[in-house]
N, C-alpha and C positions, 0 to 999 in steps of 0.2 A: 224488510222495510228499507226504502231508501235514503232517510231521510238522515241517517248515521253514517252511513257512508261517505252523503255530500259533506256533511258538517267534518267530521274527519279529513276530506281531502282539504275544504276549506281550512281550518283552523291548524290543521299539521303542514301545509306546502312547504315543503324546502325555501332557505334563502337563499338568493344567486350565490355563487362561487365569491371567496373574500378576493379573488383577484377581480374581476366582474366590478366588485361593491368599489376597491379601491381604485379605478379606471375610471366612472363613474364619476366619484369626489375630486378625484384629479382632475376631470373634466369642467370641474365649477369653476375653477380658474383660468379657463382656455381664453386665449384674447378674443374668440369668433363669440359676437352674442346667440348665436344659434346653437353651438356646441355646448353651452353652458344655458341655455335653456332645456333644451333637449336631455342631458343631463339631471337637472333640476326635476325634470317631470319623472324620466323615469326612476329618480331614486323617492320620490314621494312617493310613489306606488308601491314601492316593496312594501312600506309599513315598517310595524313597529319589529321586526328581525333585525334591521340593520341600525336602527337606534345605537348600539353600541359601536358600530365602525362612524356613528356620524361624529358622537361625545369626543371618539380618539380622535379625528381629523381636527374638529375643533380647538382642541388640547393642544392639537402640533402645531397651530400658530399657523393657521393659512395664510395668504395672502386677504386684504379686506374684501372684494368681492366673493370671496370663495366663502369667508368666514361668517358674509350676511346670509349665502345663501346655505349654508348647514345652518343657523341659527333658525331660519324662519321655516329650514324643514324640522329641525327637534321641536319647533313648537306647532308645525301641526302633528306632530305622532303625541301630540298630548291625548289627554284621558278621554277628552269629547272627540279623540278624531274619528274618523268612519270605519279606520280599520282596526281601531280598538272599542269602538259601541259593538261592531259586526263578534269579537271575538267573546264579549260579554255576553250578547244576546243568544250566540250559539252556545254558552256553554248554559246560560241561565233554559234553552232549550231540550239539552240531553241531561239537565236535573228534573224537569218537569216531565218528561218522557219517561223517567227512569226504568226502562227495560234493560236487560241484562247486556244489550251492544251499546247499551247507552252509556252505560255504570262502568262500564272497560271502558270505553274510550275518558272518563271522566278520569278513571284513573291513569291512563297513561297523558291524558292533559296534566294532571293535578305534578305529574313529575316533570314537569319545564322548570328552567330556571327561577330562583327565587326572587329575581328583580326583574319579571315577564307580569306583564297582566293578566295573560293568558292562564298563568301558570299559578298565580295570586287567585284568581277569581274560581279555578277549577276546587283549589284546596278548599278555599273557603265552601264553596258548593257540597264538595266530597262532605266535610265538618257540618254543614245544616243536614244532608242525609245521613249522616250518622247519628245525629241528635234526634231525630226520629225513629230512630232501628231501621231505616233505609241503608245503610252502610255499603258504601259502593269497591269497600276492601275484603278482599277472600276471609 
């Protein structure tokens, strides 16, 4: 079946290199508006992985331009953003599949960190199949 596989690729992608993420934020502050647009976009796109390099940039006291634009990216990697609806629906998919490539991938989601969405939604999922005798653990 294919359909385990993509969700896997999708919802496990690596996040860029932390020097990559911090070249990046560094760039939100460049005097060029291009450099810091450019910037902007592509750190919206990683999603919710770099969430936590954005929290620390903020923390260190940017500069005010720099500091608007981490603000208004941690508020779109909120809970409606597209790349955390995308990570709920795929997981809300390999629960309702639940075939046995489903049920491993559910558990090696359900082991992301405990302040991940990803990682919040898989357990909870694992927890409703377990409450039925679906139990997606050995």
């Amino acid at each position: 079946m294919v359909a385990v596989p993509l969700l896997k690729e999708r919802l496990t992608a690596p996040p860029p290199p932390p020097e990559q993420i911090k070249r990046w934020i560094a760039e939100l502050g460049d005097e060029r508006f291009a450099v810091r647009e450019a910037a902007t976009r592509t750190l919206a796109h990683q999603g919710a992985a770099i969430e936590p390099s954005l929290r620390a940039a903020l923390r260190a006291a940017p500069p005010a331009e720099a500091a608007t634009r981490l603000t208004d990216l941690l508020r779109e990697l909120g809970p409606r953003s597209a790349h955390n609806l995308g990570a709920v629906r795929g997981v809300e998919v390999l629960e309702l599949m639940g075939t046995p490539a489903a049920l491993t991938l559910l558990r090696e989601l359900a082991e992301a960190p405990a302040d991940t969405l990803l990682g919040q939604e898989a357990r909870a999922a694992c927890r409703r199949l377990a409450e039925v005798g679906r139990t997606p653990f050995p």
